[in-house]
BADO-869010 format. One record per residue (C-alpha): residue in one letter; y negated, x, z. Coordinates in steps of 0.5 Angstrom, whole numbers, plus 500, padded with zeros to 3 digits. Each point is the difference from the previous one (the first is absolute). Example, Ala and Ser with C-alpha at 12.3 -4.5 7.8 and 13.67 -1.06 7.14 Angstrom:
2
A509525516
S493502498
END
This chain:
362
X551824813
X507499497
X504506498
X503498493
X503506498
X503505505
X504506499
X507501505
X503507501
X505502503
X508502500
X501494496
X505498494
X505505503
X505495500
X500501509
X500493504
X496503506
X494502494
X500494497
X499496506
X494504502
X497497493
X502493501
X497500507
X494503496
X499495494
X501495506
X495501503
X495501495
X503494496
X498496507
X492502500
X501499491
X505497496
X497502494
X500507501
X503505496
X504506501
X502506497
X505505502
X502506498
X507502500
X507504497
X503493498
X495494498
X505495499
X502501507
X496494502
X506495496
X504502506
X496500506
X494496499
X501495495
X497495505
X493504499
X501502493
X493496498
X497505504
X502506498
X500505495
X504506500
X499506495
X503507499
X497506506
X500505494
X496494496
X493505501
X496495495
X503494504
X498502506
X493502499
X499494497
X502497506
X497503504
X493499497
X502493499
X502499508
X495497505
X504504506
X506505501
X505500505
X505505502
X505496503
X506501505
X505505502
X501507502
X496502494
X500508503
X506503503
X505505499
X503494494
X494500497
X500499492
X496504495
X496494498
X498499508
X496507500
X496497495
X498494505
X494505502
X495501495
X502493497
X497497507
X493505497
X500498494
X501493501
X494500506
X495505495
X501494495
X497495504
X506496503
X501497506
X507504502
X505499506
X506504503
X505495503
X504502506
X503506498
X504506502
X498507500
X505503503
X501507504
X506502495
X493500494
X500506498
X492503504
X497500492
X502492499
X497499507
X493504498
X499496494
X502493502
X495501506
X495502496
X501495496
X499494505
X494501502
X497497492
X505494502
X496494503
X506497504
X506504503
X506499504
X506503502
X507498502
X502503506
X497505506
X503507496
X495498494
X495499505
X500507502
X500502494
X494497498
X494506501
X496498506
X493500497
X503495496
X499493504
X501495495
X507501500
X504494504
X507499501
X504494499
X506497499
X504501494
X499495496
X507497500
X500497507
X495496496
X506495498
X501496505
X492498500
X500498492
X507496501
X498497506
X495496496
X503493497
X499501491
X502507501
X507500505
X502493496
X499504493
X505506502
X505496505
X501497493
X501506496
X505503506
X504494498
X500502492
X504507503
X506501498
X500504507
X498495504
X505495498
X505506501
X498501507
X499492502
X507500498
X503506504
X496497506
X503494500
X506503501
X498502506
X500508497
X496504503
X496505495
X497507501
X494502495
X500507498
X494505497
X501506499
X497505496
X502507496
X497506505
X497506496
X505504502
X507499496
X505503505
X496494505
X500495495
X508501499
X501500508
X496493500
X504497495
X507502503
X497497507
X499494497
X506499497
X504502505
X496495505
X501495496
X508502498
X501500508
X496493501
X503497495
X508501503
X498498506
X496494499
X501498493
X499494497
X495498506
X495505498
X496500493
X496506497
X492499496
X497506498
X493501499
X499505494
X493501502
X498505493
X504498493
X504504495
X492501496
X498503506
X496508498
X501502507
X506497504
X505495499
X503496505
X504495495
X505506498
X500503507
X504491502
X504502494
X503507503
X500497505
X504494499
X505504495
X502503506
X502493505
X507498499
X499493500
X494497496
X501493500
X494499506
X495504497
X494497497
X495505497
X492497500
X498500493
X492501497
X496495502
X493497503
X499504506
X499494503
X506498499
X503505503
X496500506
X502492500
X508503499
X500505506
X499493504
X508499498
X503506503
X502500507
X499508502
X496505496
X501507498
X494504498
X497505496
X495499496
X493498503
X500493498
X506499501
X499501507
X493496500
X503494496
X507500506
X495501506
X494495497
X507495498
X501501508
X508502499
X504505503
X498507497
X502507501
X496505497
X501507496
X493503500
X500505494
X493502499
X493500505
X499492497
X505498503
X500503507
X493498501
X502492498
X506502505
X495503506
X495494498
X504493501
X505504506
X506499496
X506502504
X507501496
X498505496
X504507498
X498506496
X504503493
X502505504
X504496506
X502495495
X507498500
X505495497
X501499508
X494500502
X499493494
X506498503
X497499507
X494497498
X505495496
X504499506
X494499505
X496495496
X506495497
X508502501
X498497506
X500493498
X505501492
X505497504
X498494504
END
């Protein structure tokens, strides 16, 4: 039997790439078994389906998290729930995600089929979090974690629990199918920023994408952002006009909890020449994920940024902030990859140096 109304939750409508991407590979997936299905959202900010899924808007209806009324309705209304994606339960948790548990109870005591996909629970969770949301998944019907440290933190006792891969390593598989791919490669096209990108290309410049993201501590955040500025001042009079940067603000200005957009802004107020600096603006996560095939060398922090460079297979260096990303490091044997606390603008530099100045001049 068909499941026409689904309920989706999640860290979703927070204005995050990485997020949002775990919602499209979701509704994908679940458009592929039935295009007809219809599915409600809870968020912080319900027109964020405007900006990173228009492609699917037909599907999905967003309302506001604190819409108690809404929500019940929804919920009675939905055939199946879903908790879908993401490191839901770390030492990042939000206020709302505490509530995930008894939301999986209640769901399963009115009768609905639920599932838990490919999340994460990590060792930073506070250990009441970890209590709760271990009962909780013993009333699911489905569950499954991202990654081995989750894993470990699932009670033994409970063996429905299995771990899988986060879902934004689904991508290939979706755009490898021929509709699917044909439909993206010719939204990539409509991007202002691919064309950009196309065209320093084409100019045989060489491009180095950049993620990164505020810190919770001020005086690390401020440290990060002078290292970047430096790298980038120091990169720029050695190999400048050869060279071009693309930033990848992974969470927006709207964002409760972190804001990458204006992390690039101080950033960049502090590079001296700005002229070869594009900064990526919000947009389908697919075309983000399509964008970061444009750029020759990467330089990670967030999750999914890491995940999109590796998965695109371009040269990537890793700067793990948070347990998620050091398990995906340890699970797909990355090699370049260097902690906050021996990060430096030479350090950025070296890893230029070794992966493309070495042909800037040919």
């Amino acid at each position: 039997m068909k499941n026409k109304n689904i309920l989706l939750i999640g860290n979703y409508g927070n204005y995050n790439i990485g997020d949002e991407t775990l919602l499209k590979v979701i509704v994908l997936g679940l458009l592929e078994k039935d295009d007809q299905a219809k599915i409600s959202i809870p968020v912080r900010n319900p027109e964020f389906i405007d900006i990173y899924h228009a492609d699917i808007s037909r599907s999905l209806k967003s309302f506001n998290v604190y819409d108690i009324k809404e929500l019940l309705n929804c919920l009675i209304r939905s055939d199946k729930v879903i908790v879908g994606g993401g490191g839901i339960w770390s030492g990042y948790t939000g206020k709302l995600a505490k509530l995930i548990p008894f939301f999986l109870i209640i769901s399963k005591i009115l009768g609905k089929e639920v599932i838990v996909k490919s999340v994460g629970l990590y060792n930073t969770a506070p250990g009441i979090e970890k209590i709760l949301v271990n009962l909780s998944f013993f009333f699911v019907d489905q569950c499954s974690v991202r990654d081995e440290e989750s894993f470990k933190n699932i009670w033994s006792l409970n063996k429905k629990v299995n771990i899988d891969n986060d879902l934004a390593l689904e991508l290939p598989a979706f755009l490898s199918k021929q509709e699917l791919g044909q439909k993206y490669e010719s939204l990539l096209k409509e991007t202002p920023e691919y064309n950009i990108l196309s065209h320093i290309k084409d100019q045989d410049k060489y491009i180095i994408g950049l993620s990164i993201k505020p810190l919770k501590n001020l005086d690390k955040t401020r440290e990060l952002i002078d290292i970047t500025s430096k790298f980038i001042n120091i990169a720029n009079t050695k190999y400048n006009p050869r060279i071009h940067f693309a930033f990848f603000p992974f969470a927006g200005t709207n964002s409760d909890i972190e804001n990458d957009e204006l992390l690039t802004d101080e950033i960049i107020k502090k590079v001296d020449f700005k002229e070869n600096i594009t900064v990526i603006s919000r947009n389908n996560p697919i075309i983000w994920f399509l964008l970061t095939r444009s750029v020759n060398i990467f330089i990670g922090m967030r999750f999914h940024s890491i995940i999109f460079a590796f998965v695109n297979n371009i040269t990537l260096l890793a700067i793990p902030y948070e347990n998620k990303v050091l398990n995906f490091i340890k699970d797909v044997n990355l090699q370049n990859v260097v902690t906050l606390d021996n990060l430096d603008e030479k350090y950025l530099l070296k890893f230029l140096e070794d992966n493309i100045v070495t042909n800037i001049y040919e």
